[in-house]
PyMOL Python script that loads the backbone (N, CA, C, O; Angstrom):
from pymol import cmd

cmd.read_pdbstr("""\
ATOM      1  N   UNK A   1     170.569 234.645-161.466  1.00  0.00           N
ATOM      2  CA  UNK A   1     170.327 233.239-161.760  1.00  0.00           C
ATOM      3  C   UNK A   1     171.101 232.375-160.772  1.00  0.00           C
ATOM      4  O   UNK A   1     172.226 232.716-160.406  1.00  0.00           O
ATOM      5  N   UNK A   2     170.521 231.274-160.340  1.00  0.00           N
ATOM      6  CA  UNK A   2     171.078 230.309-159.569  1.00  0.00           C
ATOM      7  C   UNK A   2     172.110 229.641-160.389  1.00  0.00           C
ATOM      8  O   UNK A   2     172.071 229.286-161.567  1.00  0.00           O
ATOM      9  N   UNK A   3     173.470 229.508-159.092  1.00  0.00           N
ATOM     10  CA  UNK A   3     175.084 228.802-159.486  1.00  0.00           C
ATOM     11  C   UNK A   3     174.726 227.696-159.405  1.00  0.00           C
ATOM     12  O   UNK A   3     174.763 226.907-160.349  1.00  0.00           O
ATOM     13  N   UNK A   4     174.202 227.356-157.966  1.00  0.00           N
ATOM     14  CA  UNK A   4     174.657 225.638-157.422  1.00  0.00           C
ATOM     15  C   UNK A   4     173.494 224.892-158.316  1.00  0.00           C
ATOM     16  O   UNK A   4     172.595 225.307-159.047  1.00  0.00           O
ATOM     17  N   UNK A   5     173.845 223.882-157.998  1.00  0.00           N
ATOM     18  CA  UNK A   5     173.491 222.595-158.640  1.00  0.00           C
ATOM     19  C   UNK A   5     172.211 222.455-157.767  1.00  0.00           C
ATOM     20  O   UNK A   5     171.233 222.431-158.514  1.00  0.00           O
ATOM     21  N   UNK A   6     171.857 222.353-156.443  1.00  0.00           N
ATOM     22  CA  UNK A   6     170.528 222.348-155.786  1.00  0.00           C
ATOM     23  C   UNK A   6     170.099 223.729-156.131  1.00  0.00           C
ATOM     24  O   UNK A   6     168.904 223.433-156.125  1.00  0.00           O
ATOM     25  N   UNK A   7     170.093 224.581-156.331  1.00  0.00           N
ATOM     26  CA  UNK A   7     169.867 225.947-156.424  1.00  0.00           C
ATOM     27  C   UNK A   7     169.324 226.336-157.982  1.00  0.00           C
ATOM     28  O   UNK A   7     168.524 227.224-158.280  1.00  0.00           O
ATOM     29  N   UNK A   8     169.795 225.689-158.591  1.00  0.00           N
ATOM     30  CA  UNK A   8     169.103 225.287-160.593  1.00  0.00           C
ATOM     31  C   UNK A   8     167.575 224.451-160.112  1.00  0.00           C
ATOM     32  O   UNK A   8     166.433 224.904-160.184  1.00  0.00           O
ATOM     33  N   UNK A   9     167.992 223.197-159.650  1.00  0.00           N
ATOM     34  CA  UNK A   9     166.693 222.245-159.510  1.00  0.00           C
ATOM     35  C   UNK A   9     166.200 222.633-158.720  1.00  0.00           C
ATOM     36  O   UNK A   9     165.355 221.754-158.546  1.00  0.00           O
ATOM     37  N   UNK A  10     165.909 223.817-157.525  1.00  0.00           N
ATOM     38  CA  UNK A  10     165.167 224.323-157.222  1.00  0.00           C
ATOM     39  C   UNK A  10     164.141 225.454-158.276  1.00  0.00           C
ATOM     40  O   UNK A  10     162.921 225.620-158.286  1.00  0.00           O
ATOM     41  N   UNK A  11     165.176 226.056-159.052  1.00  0.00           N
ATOM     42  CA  UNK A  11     164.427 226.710-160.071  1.00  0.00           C
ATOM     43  C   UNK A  11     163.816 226.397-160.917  1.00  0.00           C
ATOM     44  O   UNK A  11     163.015 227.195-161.404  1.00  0.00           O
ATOM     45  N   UNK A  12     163.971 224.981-161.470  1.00  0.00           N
ATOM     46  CA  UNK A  12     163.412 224.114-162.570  1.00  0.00           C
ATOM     47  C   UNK A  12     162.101 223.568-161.823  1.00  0.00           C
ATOM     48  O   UNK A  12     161.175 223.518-162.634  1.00  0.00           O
ATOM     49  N   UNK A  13     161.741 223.167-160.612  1.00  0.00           N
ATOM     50  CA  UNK A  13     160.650 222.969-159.812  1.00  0.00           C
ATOM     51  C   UNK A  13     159.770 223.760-159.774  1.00  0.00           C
ATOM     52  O   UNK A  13     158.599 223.623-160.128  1.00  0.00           O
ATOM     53  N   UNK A  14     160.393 224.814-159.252  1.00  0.00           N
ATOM     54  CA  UNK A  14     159.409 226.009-158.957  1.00  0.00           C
ATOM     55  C   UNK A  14     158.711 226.336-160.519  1.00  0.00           C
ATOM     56  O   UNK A  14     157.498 226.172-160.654  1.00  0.00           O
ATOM     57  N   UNK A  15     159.455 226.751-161.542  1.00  0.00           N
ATOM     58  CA  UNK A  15     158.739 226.704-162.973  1.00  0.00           C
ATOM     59  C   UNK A  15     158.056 225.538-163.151  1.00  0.00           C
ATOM     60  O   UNK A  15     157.046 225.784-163.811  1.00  0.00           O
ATOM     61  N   UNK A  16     158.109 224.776-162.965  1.00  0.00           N
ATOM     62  CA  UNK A  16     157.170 223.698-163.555  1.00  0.00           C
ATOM     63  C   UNK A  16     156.150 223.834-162.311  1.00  0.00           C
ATOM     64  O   UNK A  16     154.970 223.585-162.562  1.00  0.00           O
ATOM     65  N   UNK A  17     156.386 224.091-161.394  1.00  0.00           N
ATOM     66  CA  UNK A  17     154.931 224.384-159.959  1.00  0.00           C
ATOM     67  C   UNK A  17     154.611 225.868-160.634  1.00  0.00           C
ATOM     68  O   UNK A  17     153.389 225.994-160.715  1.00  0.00           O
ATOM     69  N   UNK A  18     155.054 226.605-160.956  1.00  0.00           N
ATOM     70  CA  UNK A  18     154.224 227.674-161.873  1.00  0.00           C
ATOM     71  C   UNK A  18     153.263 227.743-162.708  1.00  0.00           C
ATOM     72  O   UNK A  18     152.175 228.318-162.661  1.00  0.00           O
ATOM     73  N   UNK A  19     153.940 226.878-163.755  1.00  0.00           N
ATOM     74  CA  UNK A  19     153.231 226.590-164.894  1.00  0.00           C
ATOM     75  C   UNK A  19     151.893 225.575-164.221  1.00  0.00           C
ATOM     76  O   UNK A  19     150.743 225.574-164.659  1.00  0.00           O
ATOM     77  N   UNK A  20     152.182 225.109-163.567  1.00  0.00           N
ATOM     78  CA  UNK A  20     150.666 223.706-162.875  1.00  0.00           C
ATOM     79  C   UNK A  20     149.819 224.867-162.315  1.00  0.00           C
ATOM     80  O   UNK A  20     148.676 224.843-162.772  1.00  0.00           O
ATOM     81  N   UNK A  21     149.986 225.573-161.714  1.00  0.00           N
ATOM     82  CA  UNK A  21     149.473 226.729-161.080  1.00  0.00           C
ATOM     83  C   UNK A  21     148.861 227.460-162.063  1.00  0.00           C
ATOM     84  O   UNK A  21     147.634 227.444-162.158  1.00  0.00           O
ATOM     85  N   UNK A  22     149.623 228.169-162.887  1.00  0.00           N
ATOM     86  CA  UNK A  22     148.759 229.214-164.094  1.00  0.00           C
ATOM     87  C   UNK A  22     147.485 228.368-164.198  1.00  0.00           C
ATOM     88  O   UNK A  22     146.307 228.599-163.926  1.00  0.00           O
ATOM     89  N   UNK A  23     148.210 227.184-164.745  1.00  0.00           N
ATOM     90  CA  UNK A  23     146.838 226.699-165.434  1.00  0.00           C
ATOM     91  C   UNK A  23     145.679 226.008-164.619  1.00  0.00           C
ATOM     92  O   UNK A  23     144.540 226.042-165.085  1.00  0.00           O
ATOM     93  N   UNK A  24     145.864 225.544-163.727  1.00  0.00           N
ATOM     94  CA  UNK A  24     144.376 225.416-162.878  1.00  0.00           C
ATOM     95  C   UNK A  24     143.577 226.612-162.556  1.00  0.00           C
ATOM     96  O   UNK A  24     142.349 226.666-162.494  1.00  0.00           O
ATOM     97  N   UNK A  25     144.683 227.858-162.299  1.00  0.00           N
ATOM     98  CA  UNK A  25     144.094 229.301-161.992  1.00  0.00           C
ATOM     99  C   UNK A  25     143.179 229.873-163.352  1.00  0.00           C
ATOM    100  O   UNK A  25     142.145 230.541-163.358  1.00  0.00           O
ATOM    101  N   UNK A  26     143.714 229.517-164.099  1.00  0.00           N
ATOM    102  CA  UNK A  26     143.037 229.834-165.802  1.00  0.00           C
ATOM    103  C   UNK A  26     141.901 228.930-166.060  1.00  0.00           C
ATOM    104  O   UNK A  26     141.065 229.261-166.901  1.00  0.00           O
ATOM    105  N   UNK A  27     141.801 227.885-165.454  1.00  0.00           N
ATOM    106  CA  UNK A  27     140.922 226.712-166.129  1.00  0.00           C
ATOM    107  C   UNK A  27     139.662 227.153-164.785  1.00  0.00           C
ATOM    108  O   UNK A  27     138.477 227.213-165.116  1.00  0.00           O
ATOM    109  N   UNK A  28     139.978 227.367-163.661  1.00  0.00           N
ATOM    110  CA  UNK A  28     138.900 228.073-162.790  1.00  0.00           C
ATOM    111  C   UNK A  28     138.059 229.471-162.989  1.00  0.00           C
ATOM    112  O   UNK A  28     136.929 229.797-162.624  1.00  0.00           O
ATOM    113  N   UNK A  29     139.262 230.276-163.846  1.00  0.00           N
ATOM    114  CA  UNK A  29     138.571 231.871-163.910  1.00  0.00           C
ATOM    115  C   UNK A  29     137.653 231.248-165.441  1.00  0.00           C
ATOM    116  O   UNK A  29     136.593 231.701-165.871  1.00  0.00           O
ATOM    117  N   UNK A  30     138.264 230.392-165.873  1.00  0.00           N
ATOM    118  CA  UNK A  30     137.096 230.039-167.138  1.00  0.00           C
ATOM    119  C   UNK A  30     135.717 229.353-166.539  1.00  0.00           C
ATOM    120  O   UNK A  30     134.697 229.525-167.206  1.00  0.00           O
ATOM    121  N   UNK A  31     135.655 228.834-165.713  1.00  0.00           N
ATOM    122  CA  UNK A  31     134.806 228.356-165.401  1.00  0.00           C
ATOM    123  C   UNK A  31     133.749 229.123-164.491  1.00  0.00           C
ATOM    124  O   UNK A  31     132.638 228.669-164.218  1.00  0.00           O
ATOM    125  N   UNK A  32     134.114 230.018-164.174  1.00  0.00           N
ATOM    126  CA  UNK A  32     133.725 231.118-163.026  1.00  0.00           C
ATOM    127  C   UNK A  32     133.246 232.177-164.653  1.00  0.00           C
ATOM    128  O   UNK A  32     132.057 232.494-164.690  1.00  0.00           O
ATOM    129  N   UNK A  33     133.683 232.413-165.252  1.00  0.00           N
ATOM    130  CA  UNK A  33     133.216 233.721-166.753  1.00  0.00           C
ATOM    131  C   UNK A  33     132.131 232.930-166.839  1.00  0.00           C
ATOM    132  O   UNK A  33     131.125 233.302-166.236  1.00  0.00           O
ATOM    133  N   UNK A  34     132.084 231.353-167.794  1.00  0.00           N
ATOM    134  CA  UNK A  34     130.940 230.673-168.369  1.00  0.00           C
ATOM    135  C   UNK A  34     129.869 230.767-167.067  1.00  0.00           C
ATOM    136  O   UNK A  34     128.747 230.785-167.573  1.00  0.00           O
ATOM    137  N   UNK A  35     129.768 230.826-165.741  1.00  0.00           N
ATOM    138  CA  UNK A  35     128.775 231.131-164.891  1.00  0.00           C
ATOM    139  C   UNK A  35     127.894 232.577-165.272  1.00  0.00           C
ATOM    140  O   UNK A  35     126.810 232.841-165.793  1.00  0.00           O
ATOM    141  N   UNK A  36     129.049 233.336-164.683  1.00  0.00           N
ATOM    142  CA  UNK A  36     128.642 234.762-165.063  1.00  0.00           C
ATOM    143  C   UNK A  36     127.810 234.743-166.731  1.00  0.00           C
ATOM    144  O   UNK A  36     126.730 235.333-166.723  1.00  0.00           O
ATOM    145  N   UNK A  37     128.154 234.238-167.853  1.00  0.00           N
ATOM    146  CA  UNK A  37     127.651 234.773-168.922  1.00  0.00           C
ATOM    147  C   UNK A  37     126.118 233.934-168.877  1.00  0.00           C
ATOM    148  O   UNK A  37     125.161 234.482-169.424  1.00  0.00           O
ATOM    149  N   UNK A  38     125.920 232.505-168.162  1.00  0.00           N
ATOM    150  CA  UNK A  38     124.626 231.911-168.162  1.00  0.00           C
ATOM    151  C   UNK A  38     123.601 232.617-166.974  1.00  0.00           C
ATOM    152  O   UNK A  38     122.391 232.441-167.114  1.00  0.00           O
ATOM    153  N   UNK A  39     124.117 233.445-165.765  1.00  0.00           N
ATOM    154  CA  UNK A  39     123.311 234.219-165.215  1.00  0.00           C
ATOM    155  C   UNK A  39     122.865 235.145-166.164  1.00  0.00           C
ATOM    156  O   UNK A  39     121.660 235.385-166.241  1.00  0.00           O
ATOM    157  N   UNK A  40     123.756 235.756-166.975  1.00  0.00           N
ATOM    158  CA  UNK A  40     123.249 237.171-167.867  1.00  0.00           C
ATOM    159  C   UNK A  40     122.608 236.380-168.533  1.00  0.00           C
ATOM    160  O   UNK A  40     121.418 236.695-168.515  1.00  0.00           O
ATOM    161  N   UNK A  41     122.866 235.234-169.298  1.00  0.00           N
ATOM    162  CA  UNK A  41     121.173 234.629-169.901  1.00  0.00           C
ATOM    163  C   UNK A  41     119.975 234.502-169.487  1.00  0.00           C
ATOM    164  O   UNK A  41     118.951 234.570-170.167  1.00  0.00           O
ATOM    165  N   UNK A  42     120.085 234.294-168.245  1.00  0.00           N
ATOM    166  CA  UNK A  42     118.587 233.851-167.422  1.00  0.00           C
ATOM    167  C   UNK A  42     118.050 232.244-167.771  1.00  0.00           C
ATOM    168  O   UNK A  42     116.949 231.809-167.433  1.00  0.00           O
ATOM    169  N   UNK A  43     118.809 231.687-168.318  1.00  0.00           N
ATOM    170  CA  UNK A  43     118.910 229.933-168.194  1.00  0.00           C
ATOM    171  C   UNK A  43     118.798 229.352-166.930  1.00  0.00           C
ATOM    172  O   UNK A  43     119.910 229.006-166.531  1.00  0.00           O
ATOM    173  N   UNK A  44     118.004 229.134-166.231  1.00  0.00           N
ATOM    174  CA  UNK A  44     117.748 228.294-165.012  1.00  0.00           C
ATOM    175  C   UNK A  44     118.845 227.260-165.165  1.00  0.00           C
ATOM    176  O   UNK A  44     119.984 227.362-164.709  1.00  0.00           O
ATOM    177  N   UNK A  45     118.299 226.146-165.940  1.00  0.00           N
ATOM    178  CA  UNK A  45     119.464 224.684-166.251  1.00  0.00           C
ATOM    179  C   UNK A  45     120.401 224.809-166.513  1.00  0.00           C
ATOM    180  O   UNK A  45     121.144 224.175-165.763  1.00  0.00           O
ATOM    181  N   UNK A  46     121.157 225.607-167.634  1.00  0.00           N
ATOM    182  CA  UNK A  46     122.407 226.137-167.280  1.00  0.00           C
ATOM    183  C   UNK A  46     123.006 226.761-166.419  1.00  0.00           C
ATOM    184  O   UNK A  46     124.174 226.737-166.034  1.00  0.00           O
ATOM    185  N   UNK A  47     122.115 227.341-166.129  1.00  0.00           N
ATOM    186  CA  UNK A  47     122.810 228.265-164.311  1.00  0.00           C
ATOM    187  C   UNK A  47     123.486 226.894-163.474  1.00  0.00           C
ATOM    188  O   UNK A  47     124.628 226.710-163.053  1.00  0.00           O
ATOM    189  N   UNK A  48     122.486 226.192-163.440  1.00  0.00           N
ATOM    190  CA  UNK A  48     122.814 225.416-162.321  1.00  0.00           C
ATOM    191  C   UNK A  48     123.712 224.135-162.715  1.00  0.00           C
ATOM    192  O   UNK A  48     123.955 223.231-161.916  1.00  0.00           O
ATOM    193  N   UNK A  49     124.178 224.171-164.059  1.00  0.00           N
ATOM    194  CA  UNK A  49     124.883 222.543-163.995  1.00  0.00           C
ATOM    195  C   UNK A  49     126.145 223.799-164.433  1.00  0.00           C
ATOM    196  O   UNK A  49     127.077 223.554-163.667  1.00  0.00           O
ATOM    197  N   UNK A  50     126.440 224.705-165.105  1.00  0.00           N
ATOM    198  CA  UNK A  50     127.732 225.933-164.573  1.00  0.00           C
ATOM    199  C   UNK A  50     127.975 225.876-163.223  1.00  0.00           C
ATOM    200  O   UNK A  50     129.045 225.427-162.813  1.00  0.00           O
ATOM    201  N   UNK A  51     127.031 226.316-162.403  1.00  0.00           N
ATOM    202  CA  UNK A  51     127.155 226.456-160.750  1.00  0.00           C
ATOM    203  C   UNK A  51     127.968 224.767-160.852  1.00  0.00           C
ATOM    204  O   UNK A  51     128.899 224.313-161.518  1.00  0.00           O
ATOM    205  N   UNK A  52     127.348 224.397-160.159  1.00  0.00           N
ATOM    206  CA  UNK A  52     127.955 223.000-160.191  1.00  0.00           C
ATOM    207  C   UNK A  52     129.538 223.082-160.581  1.00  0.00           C
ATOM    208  O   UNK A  52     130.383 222.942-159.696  1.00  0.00           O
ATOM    209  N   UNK A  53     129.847 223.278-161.724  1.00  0.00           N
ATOM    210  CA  UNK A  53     131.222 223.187-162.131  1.00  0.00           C
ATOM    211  C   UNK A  53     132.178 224.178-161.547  1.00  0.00           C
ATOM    212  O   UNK A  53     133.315 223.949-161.134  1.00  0.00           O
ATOM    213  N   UNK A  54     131.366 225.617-161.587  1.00  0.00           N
ATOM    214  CA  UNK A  54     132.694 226.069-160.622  1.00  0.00           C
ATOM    215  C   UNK A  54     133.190 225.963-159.747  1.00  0.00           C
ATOM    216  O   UNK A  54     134.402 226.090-159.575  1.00  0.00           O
ATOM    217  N   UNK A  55     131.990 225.578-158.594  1.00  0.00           N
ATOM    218  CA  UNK A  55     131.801 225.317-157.187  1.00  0.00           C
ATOM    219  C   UNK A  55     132.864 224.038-157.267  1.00  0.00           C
ATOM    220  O   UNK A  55     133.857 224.122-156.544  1.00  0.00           O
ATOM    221  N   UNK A  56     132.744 223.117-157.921  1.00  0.00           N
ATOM    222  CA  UNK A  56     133.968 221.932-158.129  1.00  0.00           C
ATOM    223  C   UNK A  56     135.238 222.485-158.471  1.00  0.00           C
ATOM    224  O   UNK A  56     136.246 222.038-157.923  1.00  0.00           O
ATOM    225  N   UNK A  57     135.304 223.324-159.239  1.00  0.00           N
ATOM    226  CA  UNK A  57     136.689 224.146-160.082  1.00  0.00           C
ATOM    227  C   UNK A  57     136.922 224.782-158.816  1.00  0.00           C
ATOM    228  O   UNK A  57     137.984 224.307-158.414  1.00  0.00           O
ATOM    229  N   UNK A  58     136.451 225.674-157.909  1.00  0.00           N
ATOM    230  CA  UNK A  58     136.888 226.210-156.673  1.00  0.00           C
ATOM    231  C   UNK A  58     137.407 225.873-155.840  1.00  0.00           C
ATOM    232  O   UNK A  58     138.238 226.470-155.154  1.00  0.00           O
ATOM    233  N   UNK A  59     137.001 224.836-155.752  1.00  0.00           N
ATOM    234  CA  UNK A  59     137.167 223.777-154.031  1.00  0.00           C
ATOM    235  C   UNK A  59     138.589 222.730-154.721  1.00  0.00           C
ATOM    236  O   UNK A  59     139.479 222.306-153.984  1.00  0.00           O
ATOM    237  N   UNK A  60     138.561 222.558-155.683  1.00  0.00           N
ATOM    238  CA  UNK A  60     139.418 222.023-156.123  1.00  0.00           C
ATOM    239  C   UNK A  60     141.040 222.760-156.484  1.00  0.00           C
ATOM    240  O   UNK A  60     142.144 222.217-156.443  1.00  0.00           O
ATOM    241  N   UNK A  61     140.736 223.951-156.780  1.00  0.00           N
ATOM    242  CA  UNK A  61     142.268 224.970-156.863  1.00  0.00           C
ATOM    243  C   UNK A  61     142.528 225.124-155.484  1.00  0.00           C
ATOM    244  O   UNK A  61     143.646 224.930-155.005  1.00  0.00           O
ATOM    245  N   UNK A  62     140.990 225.656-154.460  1.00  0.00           N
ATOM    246  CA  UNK A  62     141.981 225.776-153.091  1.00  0.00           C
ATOM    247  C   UNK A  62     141.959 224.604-152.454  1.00  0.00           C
ATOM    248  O   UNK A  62     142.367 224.900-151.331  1.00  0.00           O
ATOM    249  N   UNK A  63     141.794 223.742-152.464  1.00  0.00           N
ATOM    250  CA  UNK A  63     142.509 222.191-152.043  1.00  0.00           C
ATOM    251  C   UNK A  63     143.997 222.115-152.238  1.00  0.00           C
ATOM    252  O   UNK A  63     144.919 222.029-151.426  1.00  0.00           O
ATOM    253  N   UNK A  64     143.967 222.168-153.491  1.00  0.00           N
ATOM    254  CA  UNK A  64     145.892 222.424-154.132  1.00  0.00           C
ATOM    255  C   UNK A  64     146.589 223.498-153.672  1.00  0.00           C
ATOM    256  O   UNK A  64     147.775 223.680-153.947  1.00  0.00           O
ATOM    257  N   UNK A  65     145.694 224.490-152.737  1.00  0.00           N
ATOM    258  CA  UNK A  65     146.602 225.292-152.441  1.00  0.00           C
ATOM    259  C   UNK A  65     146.956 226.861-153.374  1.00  0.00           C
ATOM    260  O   UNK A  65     147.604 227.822-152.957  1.00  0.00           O
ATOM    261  N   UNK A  66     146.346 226.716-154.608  1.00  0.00           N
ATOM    262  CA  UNK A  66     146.605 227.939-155.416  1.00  0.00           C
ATOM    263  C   UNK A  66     145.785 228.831-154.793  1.00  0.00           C
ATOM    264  O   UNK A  66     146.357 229.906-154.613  1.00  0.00           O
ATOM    265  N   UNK A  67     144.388 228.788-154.299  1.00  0.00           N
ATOM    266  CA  UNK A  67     144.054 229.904-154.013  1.00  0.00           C
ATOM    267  C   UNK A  67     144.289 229.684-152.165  1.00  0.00           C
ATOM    268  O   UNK A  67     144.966 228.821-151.607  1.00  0.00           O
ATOM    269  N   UNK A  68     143.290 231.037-151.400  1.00  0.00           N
ATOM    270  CA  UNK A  68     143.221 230.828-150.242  1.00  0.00           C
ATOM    271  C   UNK A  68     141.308 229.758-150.158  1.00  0.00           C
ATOM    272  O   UNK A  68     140.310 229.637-150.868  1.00  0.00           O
ATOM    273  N   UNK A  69     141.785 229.288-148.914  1.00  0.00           N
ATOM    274  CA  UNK A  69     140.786 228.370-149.016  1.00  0.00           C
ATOM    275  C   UNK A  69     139.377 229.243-148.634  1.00  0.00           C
ATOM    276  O   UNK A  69     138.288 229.066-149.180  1.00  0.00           O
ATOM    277  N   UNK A  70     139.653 230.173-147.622  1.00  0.00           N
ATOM    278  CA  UNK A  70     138.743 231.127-147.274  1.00  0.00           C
ATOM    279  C   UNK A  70     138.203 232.068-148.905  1.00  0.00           C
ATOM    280  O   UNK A  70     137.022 232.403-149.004  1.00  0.00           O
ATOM    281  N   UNK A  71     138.908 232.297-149.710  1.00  0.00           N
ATOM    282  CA  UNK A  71     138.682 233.234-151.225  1.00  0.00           C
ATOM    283  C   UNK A  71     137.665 232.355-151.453  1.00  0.00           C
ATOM    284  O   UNK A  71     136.510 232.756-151.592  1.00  0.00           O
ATOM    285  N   UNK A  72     138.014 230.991-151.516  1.00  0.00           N
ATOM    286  CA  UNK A  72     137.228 229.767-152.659  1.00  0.00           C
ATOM    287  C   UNK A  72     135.525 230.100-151.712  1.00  0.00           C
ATOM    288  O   UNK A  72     134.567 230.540-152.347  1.00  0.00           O
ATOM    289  N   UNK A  73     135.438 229.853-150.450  1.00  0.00           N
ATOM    290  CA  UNK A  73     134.377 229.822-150.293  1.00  0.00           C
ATOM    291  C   UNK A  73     133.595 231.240-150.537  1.00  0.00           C
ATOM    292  O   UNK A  73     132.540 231.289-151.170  1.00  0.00           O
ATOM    293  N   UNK A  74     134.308 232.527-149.896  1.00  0.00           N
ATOM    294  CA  UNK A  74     133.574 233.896-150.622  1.00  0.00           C
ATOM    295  C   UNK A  74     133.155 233.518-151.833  1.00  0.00           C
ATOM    296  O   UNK A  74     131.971 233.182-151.842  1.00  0.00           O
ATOM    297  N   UNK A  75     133.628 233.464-152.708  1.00  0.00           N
ATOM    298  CA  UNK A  75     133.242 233.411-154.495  1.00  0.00           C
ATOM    299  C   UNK A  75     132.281 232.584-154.520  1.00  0.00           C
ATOM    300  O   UNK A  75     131.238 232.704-155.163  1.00  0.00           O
ATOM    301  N   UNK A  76     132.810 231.099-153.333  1.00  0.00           N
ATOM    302  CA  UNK A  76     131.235 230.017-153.632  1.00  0.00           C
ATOM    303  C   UNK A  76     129.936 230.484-153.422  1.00  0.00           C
ATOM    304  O   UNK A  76     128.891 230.510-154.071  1.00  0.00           O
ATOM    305  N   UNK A  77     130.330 230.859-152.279  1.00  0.00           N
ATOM    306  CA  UNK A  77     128.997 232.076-151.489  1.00  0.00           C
ATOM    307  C   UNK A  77     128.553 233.173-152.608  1.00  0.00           C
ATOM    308  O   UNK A  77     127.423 233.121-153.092  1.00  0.00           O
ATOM    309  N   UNK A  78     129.348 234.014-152.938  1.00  0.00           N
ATOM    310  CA  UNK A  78     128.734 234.900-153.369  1.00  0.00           C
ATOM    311  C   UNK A  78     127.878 234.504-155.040  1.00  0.00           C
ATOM    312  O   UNK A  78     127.061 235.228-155.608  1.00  0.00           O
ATOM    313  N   UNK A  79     128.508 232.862-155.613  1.00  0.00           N
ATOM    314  CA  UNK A  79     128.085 232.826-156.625  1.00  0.00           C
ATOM    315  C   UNK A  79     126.774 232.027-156.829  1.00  0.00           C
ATOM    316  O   UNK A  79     125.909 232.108-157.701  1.00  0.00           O
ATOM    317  N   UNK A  80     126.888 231.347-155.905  1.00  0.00           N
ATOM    318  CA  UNK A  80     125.333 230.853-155.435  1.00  0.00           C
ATOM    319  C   UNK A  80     124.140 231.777-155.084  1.00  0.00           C
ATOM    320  O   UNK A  80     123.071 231.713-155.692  1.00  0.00           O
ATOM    321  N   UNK A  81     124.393 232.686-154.015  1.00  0.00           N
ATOM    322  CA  UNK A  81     123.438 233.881-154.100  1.00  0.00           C
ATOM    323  C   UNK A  81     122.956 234.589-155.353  1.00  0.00           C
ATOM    324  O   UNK A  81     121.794 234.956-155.527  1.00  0.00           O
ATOM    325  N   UNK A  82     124.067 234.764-156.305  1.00  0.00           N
ATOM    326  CA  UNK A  82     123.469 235.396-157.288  1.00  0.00           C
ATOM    327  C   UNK A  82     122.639 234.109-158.368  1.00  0.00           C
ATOM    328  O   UNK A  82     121.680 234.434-159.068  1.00  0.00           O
ATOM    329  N   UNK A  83     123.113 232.849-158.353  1.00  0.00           N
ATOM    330  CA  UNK A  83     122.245 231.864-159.018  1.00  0.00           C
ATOM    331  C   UNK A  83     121.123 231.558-158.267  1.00  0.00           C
ATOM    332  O   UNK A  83     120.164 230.948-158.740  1.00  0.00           O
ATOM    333  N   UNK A  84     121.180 231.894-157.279  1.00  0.00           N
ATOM    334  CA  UNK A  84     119.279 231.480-156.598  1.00  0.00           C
ATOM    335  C   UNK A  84     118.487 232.794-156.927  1.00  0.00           C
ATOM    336  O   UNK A  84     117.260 232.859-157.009  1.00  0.00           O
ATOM    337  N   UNK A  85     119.515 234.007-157.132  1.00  0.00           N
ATOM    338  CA  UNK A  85     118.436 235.196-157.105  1.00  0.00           C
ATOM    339  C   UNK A  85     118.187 235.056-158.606  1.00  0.00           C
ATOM    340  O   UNK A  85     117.165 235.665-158.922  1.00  0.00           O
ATOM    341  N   UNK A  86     118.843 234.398-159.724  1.00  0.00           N
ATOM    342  CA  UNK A  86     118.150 234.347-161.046  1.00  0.00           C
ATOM    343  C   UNK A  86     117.263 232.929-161.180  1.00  0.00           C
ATOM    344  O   UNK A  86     116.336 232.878-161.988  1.00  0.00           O
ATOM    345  N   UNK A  87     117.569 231.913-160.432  1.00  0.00           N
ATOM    346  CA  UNK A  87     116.300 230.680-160.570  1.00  0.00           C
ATOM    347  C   UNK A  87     115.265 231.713-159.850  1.00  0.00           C
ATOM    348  O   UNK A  87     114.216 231.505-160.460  1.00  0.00           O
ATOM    349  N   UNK A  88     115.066 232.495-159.091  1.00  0.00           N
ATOM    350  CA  UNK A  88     113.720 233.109-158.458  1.00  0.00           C
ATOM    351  C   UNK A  88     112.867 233.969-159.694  1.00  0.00           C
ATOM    352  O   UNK A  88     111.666 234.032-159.955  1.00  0.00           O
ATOM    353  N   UNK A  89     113.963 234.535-160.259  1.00  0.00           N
ATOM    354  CA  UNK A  89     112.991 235.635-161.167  1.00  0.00           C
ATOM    355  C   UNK A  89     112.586 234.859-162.234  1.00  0.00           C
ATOM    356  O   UNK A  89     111.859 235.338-163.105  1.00  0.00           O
TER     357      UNK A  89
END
""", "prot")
cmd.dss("prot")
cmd.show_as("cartoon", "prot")
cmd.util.cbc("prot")
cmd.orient("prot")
C-alpha cells in the first residue's frame, strides 16, 4: 500500500478511473449480447436499431480510451457483416 500523501491520491484516482472503466466496459458488452440475441431472432428492425446502439456503445468506449480503437472497429466490422447477412435471409 502507498505511504506518501501523493502516492494515496494517486491510488484513490486510479480506483475511481477503474470503477468509470468497469462500467462503460459492462454497459458495452451489454449492448453487444442484446445484438447477438436479436440476430438469433431474425428481427430485421431490431437488428438494426441494436446495431445502431452498439456501433455507438463501441466508438464511444474506444474514444475514452478503454478499449483499443483498432478492437472497436473489428467488432464494428464484424457485427455489421453478420446483421446484413440476417436482413438478407
Amino acid at each position: 500500500m502507498a505511504n506518501h500523501v501523493s502516492a494515496l491520491k494517486r491510488a484513490r484516482q486510479a480506483e475511481k478511473r477503474r470503477a468509470r472503466n468497469r462500467s462503460a466496459l459492462s454497459a458495452m458488452k451489454s449492448e453487444v449480447k442484446k445484438l447477438h440475441a436479436a440476430l438469433s431472432g431474425k428481427n430485421v428492425e431490431l437488428t438494426k436499431t441494436t446495431l445502431k446502439a452498439a456501433i455507438s456503445s463501441l466508438t464511444r468506449t474506444a474514444a475514452k480510451g478503454i478499449i483499443p480503437k483498432k478492437r472497436a472497429a473489428r467488432k464494428i466490422s464484424r457485427l455489421t457483416l453478420k446483421a446484413n447477412k440476417t436482413a438478407v435471409v
